[in-house]
Backbone as JSON, one array per atom type, in Angstrom:
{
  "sequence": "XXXXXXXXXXXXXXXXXXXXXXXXXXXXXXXXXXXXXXXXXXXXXXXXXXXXXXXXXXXXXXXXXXXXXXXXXXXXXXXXXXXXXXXXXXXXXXXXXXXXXXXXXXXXXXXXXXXXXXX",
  "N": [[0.84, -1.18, 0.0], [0.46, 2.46, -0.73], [1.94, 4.95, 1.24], [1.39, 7.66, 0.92], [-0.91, 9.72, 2.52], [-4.38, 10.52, 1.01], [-6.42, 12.93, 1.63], [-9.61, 13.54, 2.44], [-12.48, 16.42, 2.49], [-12.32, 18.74, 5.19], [-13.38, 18.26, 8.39], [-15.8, 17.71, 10.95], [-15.2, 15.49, 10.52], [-12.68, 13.82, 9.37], [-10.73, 12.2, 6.79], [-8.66, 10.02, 5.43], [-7.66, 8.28, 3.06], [-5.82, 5.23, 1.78], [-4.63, 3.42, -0.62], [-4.16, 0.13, -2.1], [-3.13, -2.86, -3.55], [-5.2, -4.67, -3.54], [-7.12, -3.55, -2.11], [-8.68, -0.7, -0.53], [-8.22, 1.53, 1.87], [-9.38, 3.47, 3.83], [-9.07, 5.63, 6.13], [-10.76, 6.98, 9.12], [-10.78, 9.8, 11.54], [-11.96, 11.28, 14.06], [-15.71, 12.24, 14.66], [-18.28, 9.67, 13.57], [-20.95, 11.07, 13.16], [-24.43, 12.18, 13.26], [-23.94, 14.65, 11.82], [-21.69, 14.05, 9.72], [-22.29, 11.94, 8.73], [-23.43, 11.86, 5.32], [-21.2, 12.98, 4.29], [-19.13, 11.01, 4.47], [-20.21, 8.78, 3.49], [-20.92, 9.5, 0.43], [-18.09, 10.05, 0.2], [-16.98, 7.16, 0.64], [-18.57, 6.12, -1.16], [-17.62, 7.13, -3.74], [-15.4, 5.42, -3.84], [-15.94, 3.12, -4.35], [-16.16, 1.98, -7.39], [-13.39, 1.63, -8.35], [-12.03, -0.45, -6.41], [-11.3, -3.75, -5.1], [-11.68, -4.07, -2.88], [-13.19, -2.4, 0.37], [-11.56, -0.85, 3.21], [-12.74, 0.51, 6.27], [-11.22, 2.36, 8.45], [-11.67, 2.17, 11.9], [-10.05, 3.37, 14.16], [-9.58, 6.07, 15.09], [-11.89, 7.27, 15.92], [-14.09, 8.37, 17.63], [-16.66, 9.19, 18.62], [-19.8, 7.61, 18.03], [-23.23, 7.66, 16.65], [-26.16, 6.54, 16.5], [-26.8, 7.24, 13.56], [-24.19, 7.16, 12.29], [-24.08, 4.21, 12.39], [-26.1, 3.78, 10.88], [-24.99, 4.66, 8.56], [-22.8, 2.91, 8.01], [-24.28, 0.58, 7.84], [-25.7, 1.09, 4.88], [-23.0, 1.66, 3.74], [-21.84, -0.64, 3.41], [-24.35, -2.16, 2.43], [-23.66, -1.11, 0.09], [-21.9, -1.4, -1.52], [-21.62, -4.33, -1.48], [-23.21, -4.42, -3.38], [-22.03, -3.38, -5.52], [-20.03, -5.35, -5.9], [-17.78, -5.43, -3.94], [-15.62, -5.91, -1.26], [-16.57, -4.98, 2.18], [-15.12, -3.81, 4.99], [-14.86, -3.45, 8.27], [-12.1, -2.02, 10.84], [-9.87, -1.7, 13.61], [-11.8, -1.01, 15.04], [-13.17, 0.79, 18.3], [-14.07, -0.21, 21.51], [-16.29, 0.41, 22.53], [-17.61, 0.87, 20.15], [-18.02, -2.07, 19.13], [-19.55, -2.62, 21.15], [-21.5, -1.25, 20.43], [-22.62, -2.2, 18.05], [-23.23, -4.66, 18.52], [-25.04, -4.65, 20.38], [-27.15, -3.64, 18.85], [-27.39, -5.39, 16.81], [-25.52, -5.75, 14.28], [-23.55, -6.88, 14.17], [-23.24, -9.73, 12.7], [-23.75, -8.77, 10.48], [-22.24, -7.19, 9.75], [-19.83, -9.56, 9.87], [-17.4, -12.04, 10.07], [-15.03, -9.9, 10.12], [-16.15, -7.84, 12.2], [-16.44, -9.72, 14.54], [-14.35, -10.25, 15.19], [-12.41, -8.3, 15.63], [-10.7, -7.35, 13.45], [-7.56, -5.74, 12.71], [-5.58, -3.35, 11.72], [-2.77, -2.32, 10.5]],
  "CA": [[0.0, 0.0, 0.0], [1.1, 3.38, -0.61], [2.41, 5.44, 2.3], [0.92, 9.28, 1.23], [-2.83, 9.57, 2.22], [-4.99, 11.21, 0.0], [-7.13, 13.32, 2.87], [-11.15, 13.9, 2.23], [-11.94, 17.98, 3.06], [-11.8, 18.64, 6.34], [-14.62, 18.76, 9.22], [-15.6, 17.15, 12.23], [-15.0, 14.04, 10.52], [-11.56, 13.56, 8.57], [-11.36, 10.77, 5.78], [-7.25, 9.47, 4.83], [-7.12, 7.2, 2.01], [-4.51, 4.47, 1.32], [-4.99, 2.67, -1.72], [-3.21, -0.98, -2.42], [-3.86, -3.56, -5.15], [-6.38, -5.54, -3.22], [-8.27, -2.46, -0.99], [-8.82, 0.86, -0.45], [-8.4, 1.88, 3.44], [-10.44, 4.58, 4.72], [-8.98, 6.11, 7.81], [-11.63, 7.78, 9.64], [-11.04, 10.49, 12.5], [-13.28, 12.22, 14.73], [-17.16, 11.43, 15.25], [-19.0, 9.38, 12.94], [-22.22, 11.57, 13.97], [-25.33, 12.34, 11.84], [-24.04, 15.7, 10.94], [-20.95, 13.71, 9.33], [-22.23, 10.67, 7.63], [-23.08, 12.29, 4.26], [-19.43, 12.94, 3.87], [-18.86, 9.24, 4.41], [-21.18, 7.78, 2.49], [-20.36, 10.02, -0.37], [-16.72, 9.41, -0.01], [-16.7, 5.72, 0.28], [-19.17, 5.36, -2.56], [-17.08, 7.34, -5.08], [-14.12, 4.66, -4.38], [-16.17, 1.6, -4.66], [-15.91, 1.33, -8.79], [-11.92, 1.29, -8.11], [-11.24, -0.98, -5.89], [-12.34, -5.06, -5.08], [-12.17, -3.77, -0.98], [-12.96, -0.88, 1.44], [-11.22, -1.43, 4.46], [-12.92, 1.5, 6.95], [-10.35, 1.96, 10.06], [-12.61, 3.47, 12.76], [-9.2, 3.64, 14.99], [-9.69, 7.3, 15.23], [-13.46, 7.54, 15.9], [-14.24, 8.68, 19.24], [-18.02, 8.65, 19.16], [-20.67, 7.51, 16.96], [-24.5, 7.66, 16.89], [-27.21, 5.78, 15.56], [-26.65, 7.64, 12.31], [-23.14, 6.49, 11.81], [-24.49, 2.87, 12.44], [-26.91, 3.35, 9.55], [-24.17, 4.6, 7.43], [-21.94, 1.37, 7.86], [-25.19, -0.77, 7.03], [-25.81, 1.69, 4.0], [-22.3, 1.62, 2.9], [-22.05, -2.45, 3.51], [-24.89, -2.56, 0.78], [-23.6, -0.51, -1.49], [-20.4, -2.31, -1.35], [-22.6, -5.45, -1.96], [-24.02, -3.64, -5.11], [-21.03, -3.14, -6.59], [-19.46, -6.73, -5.51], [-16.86, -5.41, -3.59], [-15.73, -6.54, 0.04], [-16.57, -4.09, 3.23], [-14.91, -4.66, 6.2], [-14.1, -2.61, 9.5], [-11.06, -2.31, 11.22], [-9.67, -0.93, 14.51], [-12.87, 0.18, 16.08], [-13.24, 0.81, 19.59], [-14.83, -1.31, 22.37], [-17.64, 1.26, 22.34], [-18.04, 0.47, 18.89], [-18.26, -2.97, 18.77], [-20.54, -2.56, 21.5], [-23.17, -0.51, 19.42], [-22.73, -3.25, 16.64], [-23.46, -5.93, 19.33], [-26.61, -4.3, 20.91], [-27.83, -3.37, 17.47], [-27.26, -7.19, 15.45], [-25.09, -5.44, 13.25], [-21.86, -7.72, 14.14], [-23.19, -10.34, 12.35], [-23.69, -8.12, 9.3], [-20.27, -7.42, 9.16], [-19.22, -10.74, 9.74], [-15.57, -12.19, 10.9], [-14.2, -8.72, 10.63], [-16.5, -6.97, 13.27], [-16.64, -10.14, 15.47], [-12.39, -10.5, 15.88], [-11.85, -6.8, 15.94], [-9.47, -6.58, 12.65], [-6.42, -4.68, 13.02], [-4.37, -3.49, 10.36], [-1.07, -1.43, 10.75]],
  "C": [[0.88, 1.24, 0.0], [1.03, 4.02, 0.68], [2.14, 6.9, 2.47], [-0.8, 9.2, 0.99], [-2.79, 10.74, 1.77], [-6.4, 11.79, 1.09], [-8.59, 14.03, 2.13], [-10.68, 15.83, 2.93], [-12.37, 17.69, 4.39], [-12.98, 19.04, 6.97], [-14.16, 18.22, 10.22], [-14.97, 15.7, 12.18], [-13.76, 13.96, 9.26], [-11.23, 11.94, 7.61], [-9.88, 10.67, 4.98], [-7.48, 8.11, 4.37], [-5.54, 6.33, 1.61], [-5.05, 3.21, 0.66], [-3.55, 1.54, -1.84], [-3.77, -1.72, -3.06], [-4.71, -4.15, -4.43], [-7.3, -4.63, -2.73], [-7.78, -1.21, -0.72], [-9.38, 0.57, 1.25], [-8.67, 3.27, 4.08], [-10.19, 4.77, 6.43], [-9.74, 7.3, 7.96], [-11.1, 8.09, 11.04], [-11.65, 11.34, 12.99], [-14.89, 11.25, 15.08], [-17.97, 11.35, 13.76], [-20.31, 9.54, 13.55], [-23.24, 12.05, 12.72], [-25.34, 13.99, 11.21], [-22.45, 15.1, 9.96], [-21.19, 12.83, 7.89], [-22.36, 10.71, 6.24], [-22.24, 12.17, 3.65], [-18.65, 11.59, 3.9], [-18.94, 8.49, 3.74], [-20.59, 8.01, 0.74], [-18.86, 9.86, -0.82], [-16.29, 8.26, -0.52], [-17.42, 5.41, -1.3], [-18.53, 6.01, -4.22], [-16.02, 6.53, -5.19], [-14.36, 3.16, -4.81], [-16.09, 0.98, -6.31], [-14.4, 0.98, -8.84], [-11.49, 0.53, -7.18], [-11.93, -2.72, -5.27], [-12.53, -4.58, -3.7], [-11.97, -2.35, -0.76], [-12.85, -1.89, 2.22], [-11.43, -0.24, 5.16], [-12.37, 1.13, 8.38], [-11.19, 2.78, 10.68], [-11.37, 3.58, 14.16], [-9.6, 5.09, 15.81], [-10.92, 7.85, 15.56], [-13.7, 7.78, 16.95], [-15.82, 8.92, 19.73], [-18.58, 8.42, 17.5], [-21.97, 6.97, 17.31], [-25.04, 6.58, 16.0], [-27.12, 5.99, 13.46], [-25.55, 7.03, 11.78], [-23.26, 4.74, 11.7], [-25.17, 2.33, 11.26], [-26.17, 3.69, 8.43], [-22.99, 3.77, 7.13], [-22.78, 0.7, 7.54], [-25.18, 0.07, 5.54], [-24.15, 1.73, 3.06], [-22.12, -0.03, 2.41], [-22.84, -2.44, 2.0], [-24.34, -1.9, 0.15], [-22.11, -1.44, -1.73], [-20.97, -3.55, -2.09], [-23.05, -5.38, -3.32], [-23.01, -3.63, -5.7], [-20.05, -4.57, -6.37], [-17.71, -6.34, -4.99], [-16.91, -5.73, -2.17], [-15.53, -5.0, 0.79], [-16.64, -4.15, 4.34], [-14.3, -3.19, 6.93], [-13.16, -3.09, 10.52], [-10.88, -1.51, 12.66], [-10.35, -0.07, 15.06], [-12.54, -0.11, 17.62], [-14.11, -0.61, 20.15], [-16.17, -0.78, 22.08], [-18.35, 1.02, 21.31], [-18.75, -0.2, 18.53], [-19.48, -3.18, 19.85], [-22.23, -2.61, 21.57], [-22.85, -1.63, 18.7], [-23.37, -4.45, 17.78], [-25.08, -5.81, 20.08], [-27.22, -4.4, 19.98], [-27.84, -4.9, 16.63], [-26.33, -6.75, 15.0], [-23.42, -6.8, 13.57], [-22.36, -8.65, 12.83], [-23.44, -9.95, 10.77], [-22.28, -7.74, 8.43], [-19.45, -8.44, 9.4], [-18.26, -11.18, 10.55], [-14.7, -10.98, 10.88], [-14.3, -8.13, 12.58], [-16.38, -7.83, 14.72], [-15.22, -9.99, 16.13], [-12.17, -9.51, 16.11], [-10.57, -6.76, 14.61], [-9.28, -5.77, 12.78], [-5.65, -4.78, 11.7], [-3.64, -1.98, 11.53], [-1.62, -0.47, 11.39]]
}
């Protein structure tokens, strides 16, 4: 993977790209909150014709609402739509939490249940 991210514009919610031949990695910092997700959605879905994976790192995420919940199921399908793989990485406890109250783990699969980590 290349080593210079390619940085979304700038808000509450910050969006560093690192593109490699198998996936496109989406580092997200700040709060995936419902004045954010737009910018998310929009983001991820202009990289899904280029690449077979999004890999969204929520390392950097420090809260996230109901809204950001529906824009990981909403990107998931679209991901699906375009037959590419969409997997999350380095979320919080808090995170996996909300995914665990909500069903959603099992939506995202063996990523969300192990907690993938990348670099």
């Amino acid at each position: 993977m290349s080593t210079s991210p390619t940085p979304a514009p700038a808000s509450g919610l910050q969006l560093h790209t690192y593109s490699g031949q198998d996936a496109t990695v989406v580092q997200c910092t700040g709060q995936l909150t419902a004045e954010h997700v737009d910018e998310l959605k929009s983001y991820v879905r202009s990289l899904l014709a280029n690449t077979k994976g999004i890999i969204l790192d929520l390392q950097g995420v420090g809260r996230m609402d109901s809204a950001g919940l529906g824009a990981l199921v909403a990107l998931y399908m679209s991901a699906k739509k375009a037959n590419t793989v969409f997997l999350l990485a380095n979320y919080s406890q808090s995170v996996k939490d909300l995914l665990g109250l909500t069903n959603l783990l099992s939506i995202f699969e063996t990523c969300a249940r192990t907690g993938l980590r990348i670099p």
